[in-house]
C-alpha positions as CSV (number, residue, x, y, z in Angstrom):
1,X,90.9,-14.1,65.9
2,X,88.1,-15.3,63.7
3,X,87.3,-18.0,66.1
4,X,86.8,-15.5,68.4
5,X,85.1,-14.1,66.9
6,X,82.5,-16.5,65.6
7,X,81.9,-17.6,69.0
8,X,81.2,-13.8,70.1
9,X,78.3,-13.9,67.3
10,X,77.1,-17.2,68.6
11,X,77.2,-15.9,72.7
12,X,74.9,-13.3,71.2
13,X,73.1,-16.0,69.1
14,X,72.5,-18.3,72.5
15,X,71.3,-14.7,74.7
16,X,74.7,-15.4,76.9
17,X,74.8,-12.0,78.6
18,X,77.2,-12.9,81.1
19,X,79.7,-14.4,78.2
20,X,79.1,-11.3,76.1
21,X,80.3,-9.2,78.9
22,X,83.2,-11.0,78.9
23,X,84.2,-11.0,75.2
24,X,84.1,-6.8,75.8
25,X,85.8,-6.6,78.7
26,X,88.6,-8.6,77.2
27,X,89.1,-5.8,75.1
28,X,89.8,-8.1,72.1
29,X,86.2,-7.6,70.7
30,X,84.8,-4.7,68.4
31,X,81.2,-4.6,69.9
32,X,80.0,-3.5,65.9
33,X,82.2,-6.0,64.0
34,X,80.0,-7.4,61.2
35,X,79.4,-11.2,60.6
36,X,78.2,-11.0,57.5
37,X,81.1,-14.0,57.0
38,X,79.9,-16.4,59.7
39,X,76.2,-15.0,60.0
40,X,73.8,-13.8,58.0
41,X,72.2,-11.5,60.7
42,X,75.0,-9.2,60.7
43,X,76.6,-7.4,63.9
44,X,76.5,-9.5,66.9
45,X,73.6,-6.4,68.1
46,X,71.6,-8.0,64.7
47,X,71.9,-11.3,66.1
48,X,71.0,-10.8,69.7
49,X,67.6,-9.2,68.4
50,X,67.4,-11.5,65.9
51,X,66.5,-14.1,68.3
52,X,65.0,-11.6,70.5
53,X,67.2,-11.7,73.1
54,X,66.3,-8.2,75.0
55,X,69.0,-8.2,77.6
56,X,71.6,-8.7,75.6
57,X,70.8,-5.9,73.2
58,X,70.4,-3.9,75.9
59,X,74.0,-4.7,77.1
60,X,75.5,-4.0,73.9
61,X,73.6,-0.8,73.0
62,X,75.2,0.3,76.3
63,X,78.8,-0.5,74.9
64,X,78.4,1.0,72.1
65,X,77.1,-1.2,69.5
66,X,75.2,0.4,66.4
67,X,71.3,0.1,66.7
68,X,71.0,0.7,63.0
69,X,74.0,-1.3,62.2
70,X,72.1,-4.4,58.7
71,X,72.8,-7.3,58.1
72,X,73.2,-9.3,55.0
73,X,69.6,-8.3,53.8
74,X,70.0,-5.4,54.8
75,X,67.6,-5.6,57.9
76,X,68.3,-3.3,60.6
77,X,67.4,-4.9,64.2
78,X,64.4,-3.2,64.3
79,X,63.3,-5.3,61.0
80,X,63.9,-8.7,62.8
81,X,62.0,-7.7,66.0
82,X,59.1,-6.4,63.4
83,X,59.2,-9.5,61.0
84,X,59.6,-11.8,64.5
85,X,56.8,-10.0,66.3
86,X,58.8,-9.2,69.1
87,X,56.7,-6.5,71.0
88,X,58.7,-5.3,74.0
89,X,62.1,-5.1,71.8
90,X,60.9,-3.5,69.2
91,X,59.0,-0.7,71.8
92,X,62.7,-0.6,73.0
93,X,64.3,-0.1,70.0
94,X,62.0,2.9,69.3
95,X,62.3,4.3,72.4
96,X,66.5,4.0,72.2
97,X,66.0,5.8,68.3
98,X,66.2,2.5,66.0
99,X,65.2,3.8,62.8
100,X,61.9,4.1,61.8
101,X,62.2,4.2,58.1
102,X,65.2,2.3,56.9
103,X,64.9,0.0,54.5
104,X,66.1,-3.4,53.9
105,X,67.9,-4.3,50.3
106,X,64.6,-4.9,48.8
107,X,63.4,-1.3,50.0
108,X,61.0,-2.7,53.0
109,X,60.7,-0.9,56.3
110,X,60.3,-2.7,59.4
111,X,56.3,-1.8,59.1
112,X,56.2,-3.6,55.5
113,X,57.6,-6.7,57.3
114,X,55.5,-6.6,60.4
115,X,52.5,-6.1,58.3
116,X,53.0,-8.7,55.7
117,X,54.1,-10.8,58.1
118,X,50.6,-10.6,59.8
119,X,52.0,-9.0,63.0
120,X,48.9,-6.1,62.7
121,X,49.9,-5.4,66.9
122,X,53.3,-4.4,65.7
123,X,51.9,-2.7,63.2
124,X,49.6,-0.5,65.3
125,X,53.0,0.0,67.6
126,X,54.9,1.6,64.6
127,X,52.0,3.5,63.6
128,X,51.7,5.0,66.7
129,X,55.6,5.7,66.2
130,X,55.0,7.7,63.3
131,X,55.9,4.6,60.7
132,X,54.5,5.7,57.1
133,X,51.6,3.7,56.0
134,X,52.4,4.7,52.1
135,X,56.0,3.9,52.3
136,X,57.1,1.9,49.1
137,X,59.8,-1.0,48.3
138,X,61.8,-1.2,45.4
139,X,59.2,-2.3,43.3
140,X,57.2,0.8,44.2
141,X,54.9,-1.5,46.2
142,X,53.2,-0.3,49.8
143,X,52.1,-2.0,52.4
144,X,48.2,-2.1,50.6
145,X,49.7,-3.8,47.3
146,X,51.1,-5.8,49.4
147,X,47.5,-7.5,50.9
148,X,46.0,-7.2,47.3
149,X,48.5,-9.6,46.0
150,X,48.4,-12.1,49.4
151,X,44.5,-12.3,49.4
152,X,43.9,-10.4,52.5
153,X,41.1,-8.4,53.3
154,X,41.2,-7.8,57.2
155,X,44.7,-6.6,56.3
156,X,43.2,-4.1,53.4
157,X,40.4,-2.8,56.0
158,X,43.1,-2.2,58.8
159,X,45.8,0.0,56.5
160,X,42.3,2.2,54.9
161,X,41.5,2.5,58.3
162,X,44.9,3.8,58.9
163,X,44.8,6.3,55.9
164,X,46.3,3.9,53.2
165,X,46.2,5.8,49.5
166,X,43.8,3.7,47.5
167,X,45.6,5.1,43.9
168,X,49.4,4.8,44.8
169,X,50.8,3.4,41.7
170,X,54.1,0.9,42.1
171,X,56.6,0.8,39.3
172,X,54.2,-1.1,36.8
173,X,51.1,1.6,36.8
174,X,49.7,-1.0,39.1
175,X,47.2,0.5,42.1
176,X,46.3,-1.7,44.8
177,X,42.7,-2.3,43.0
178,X,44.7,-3.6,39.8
179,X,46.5,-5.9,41.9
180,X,43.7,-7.3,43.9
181,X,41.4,-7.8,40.2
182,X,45.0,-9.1,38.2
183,X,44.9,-11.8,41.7
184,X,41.0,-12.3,41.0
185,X,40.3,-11.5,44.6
186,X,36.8,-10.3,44.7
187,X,37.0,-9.9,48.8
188,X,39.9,-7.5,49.0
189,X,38.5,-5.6,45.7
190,X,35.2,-5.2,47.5
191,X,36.9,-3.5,50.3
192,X,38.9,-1.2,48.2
193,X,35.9,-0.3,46.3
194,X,33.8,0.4,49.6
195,X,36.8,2.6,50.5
196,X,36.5,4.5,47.5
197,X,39.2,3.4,45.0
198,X,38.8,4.5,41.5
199,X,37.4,1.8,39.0
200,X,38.6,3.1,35.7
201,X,42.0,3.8,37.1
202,X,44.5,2.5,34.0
203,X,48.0,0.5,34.6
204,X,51.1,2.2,32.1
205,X,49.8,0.5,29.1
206,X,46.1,1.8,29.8
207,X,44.7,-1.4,31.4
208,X,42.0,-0.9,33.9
209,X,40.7,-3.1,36.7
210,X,38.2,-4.4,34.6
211,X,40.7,-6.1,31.9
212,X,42.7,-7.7,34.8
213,X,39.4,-9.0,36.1
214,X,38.2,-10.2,32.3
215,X,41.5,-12.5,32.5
216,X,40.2,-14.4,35.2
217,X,37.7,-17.3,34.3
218,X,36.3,-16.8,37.4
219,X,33.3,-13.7,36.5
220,X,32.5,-12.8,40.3
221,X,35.3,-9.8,40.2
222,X,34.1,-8.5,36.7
223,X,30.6,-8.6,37.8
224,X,31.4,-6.9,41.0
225,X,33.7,-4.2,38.6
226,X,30.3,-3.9,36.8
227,X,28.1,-3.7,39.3
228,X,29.9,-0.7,40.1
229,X,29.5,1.2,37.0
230,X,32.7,0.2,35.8
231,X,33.4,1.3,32.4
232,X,33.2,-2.0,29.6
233,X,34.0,-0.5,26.2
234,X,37.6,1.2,27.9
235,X,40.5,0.7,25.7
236,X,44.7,0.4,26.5
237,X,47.2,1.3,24.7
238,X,46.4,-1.4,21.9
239,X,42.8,-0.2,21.6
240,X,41.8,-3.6,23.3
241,X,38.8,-3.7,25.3
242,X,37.6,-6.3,28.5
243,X,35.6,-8.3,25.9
244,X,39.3,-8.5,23.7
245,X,41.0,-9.7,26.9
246,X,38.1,-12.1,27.7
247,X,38.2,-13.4,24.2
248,X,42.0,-13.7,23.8
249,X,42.0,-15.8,27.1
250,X,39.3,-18.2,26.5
251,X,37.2,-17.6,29.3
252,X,33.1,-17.9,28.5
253,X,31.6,-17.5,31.5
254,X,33.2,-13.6,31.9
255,X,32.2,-12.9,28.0
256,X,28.4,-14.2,28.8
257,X,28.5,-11.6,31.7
258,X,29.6,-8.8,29.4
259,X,27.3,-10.1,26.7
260,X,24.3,-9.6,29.1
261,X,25.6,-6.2,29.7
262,X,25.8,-4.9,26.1
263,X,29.5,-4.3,25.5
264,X,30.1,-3.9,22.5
265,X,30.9,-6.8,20.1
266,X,32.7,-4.9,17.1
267,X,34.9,-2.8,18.5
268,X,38.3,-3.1,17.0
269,X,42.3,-3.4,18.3
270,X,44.8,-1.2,16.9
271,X,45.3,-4.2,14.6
272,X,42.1,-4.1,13.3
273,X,40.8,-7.5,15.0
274,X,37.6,-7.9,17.0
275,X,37.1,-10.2,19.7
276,X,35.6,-12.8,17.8
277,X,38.6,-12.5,15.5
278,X,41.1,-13.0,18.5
279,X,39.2,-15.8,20.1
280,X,39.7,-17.6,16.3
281,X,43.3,-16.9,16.4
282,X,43.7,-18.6,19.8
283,X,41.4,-21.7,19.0
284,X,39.2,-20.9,21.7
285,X,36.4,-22.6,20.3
286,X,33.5,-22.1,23.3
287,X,33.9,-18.5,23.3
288,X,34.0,-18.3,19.5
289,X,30.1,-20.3,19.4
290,X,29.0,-18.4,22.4
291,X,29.7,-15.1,20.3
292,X,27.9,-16.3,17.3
293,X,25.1,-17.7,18.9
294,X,24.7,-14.1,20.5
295,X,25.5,-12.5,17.5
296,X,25.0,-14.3,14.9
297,X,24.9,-11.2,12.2
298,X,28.6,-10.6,13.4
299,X,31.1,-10.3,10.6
300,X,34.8,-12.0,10.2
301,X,37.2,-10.2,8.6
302,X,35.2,-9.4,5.9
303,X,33.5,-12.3,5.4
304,X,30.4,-12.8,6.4
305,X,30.0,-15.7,9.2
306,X,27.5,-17.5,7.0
307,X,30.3,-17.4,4.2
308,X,32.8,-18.9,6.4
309,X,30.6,-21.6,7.8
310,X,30.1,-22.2,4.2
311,X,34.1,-23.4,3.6
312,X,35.7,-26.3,3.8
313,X,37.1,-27.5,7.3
314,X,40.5,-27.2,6.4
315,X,39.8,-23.8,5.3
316,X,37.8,-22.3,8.0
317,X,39.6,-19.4,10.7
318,X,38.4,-21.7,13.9
């Protein structure tokens, strides 16, 4: 019976309409039985739509197979013709009832997979259907966090355009801004700024977009951040500020830039270290003589630098 089967699934597989038929009529064949054995895409309804086959999905819809049946991802049919870019079966999925909203095992929708899949037509289509733009995967990610962390700022303009919420958080405090500035992407951060996204807006430790964009050696996000009026002297959680994060991750080009704009140099973590304290604990050396050469009255520890200088090498902090 398993042979049977398996070469039902694979009728379905090839778009053999005439073979399916036969398979039902037989009466030996459960129009819904799941694959998940032989096939990954499921019911042999999965399968057909998988592979786009319209005519056979129409066949088996009208004997009775399940348009919302999943298969061993969890993706309905509607998800493969999404993912697939298959137009004119996914408009007849919708129009038969295929579920709008279901998710897959990783809590995508068949618009998260049409949309980071680049398929913005199909998108459109389930928009039009009434998909939600917000909707969130198990990660408490949408569609927008979704182009923040691929680099992709057509994508970003078409979901704000659509009503995307700039300040949904996913399950890390994370808003799409705080992706696109952790990925160092000044072209999607641009956009979501022109839309209006909040620039102080803090992760669940307290980070803002302008720390994620200090741990970048590249400065052109910072500066953008700052350009913006974005807030330099913020503190997390750990009382750390940009110029901590710049300082702990060696970067000099983003500490000249927040140099130039007066942050300030003695602020203090909750451990009681400054940034030129943390850049000497890393052995970030550059950052360390860019500081001092800046600030050259500026104090370590409680030493003065002059009285460090002073020690021998093997003594010395950095």
């Amino acid at each position: 019976m398993e042979d049977l089967f398996e070469l039902f699934i694979e009728a379905a597989e090839g778009g053999n309409s005439s073979r399916i038929a036969e398979f039902l009529d037989s009466g030996d064949i459960d129009v819904n039985y799941d694959s998940h054995g032989l096939h990954e895409g499921g019911t042999a309804f999965n399968v057909a739509c998988d592979n786009g086959h319209l005519q056979v999905a129409r066949l088996l819809l009208a004997r009775g197979a399940d348009i919302n049946a999943k298969g061993s991802s969890g993706n309905t049919a509607l998800h493969s013709a999404c993912e697939n870019g298959a137009r004119d079966l996914a408009r007849f999925l919708l129009l038969r009832g295929a579920a709008l909203e279901a998710k897959n095992y990783d809590g995508l929708t068949p618009f998260h997979l049409a949309f980071s899949n680049g398929r913005l037509k199909m998108a459109q289509l389930l928009l039009d259907s009434g998909a939600d733009v917000n909707t969130k995967d198990n990660e408490g990610n949408t569609p927008l966090h979704s182009t923040c962390e691929d680099s992709a700022p057509k994508s970003a303009e078409f979901l704000l355009r659509q009503g995307a919420s700039l300040e949904e958080k996913n399950s890390d405090g994370y808003t799409p801004l705080l992706f696109a500035c952790f990925n160092s992407d000044s072209a999607v951060s641009q956009v979501l700024l022109d839309g209006g996204a909040d620039m102080n807006t803090t992760d669940g430790e307290g980070g803002t977009p302008l720390h994620y964009a200090c741990s970048s050696k590249r400065p052109d996000v910072a500066q953008l951040l700052l350009d913006r009026g974005a807030d330099m002297n913020a503190t997390n959680d750990k009382d750390q500020t940009s110029l901590h994060w710049a300082c702990m991750d060696g970067y000099p080009e983003v500490v000249s830039l927040l140099l130039d704009r007066g942050v300030d140099v003695e602020a203090m973590t909750n451990t009681k270290m400054t940034a030129l304290e943390l850049a000497c604990s890393k052995n970030h050396f550059q950052v360390v003589w860019l500081l001092l050469s800046r600030h050259p009255w500026l104090v370590l520890g409680r030493q003065s630098i002059v009285e460090v200088q002073k020690k021998p090498k093997k003594q010395r902090m950095c």
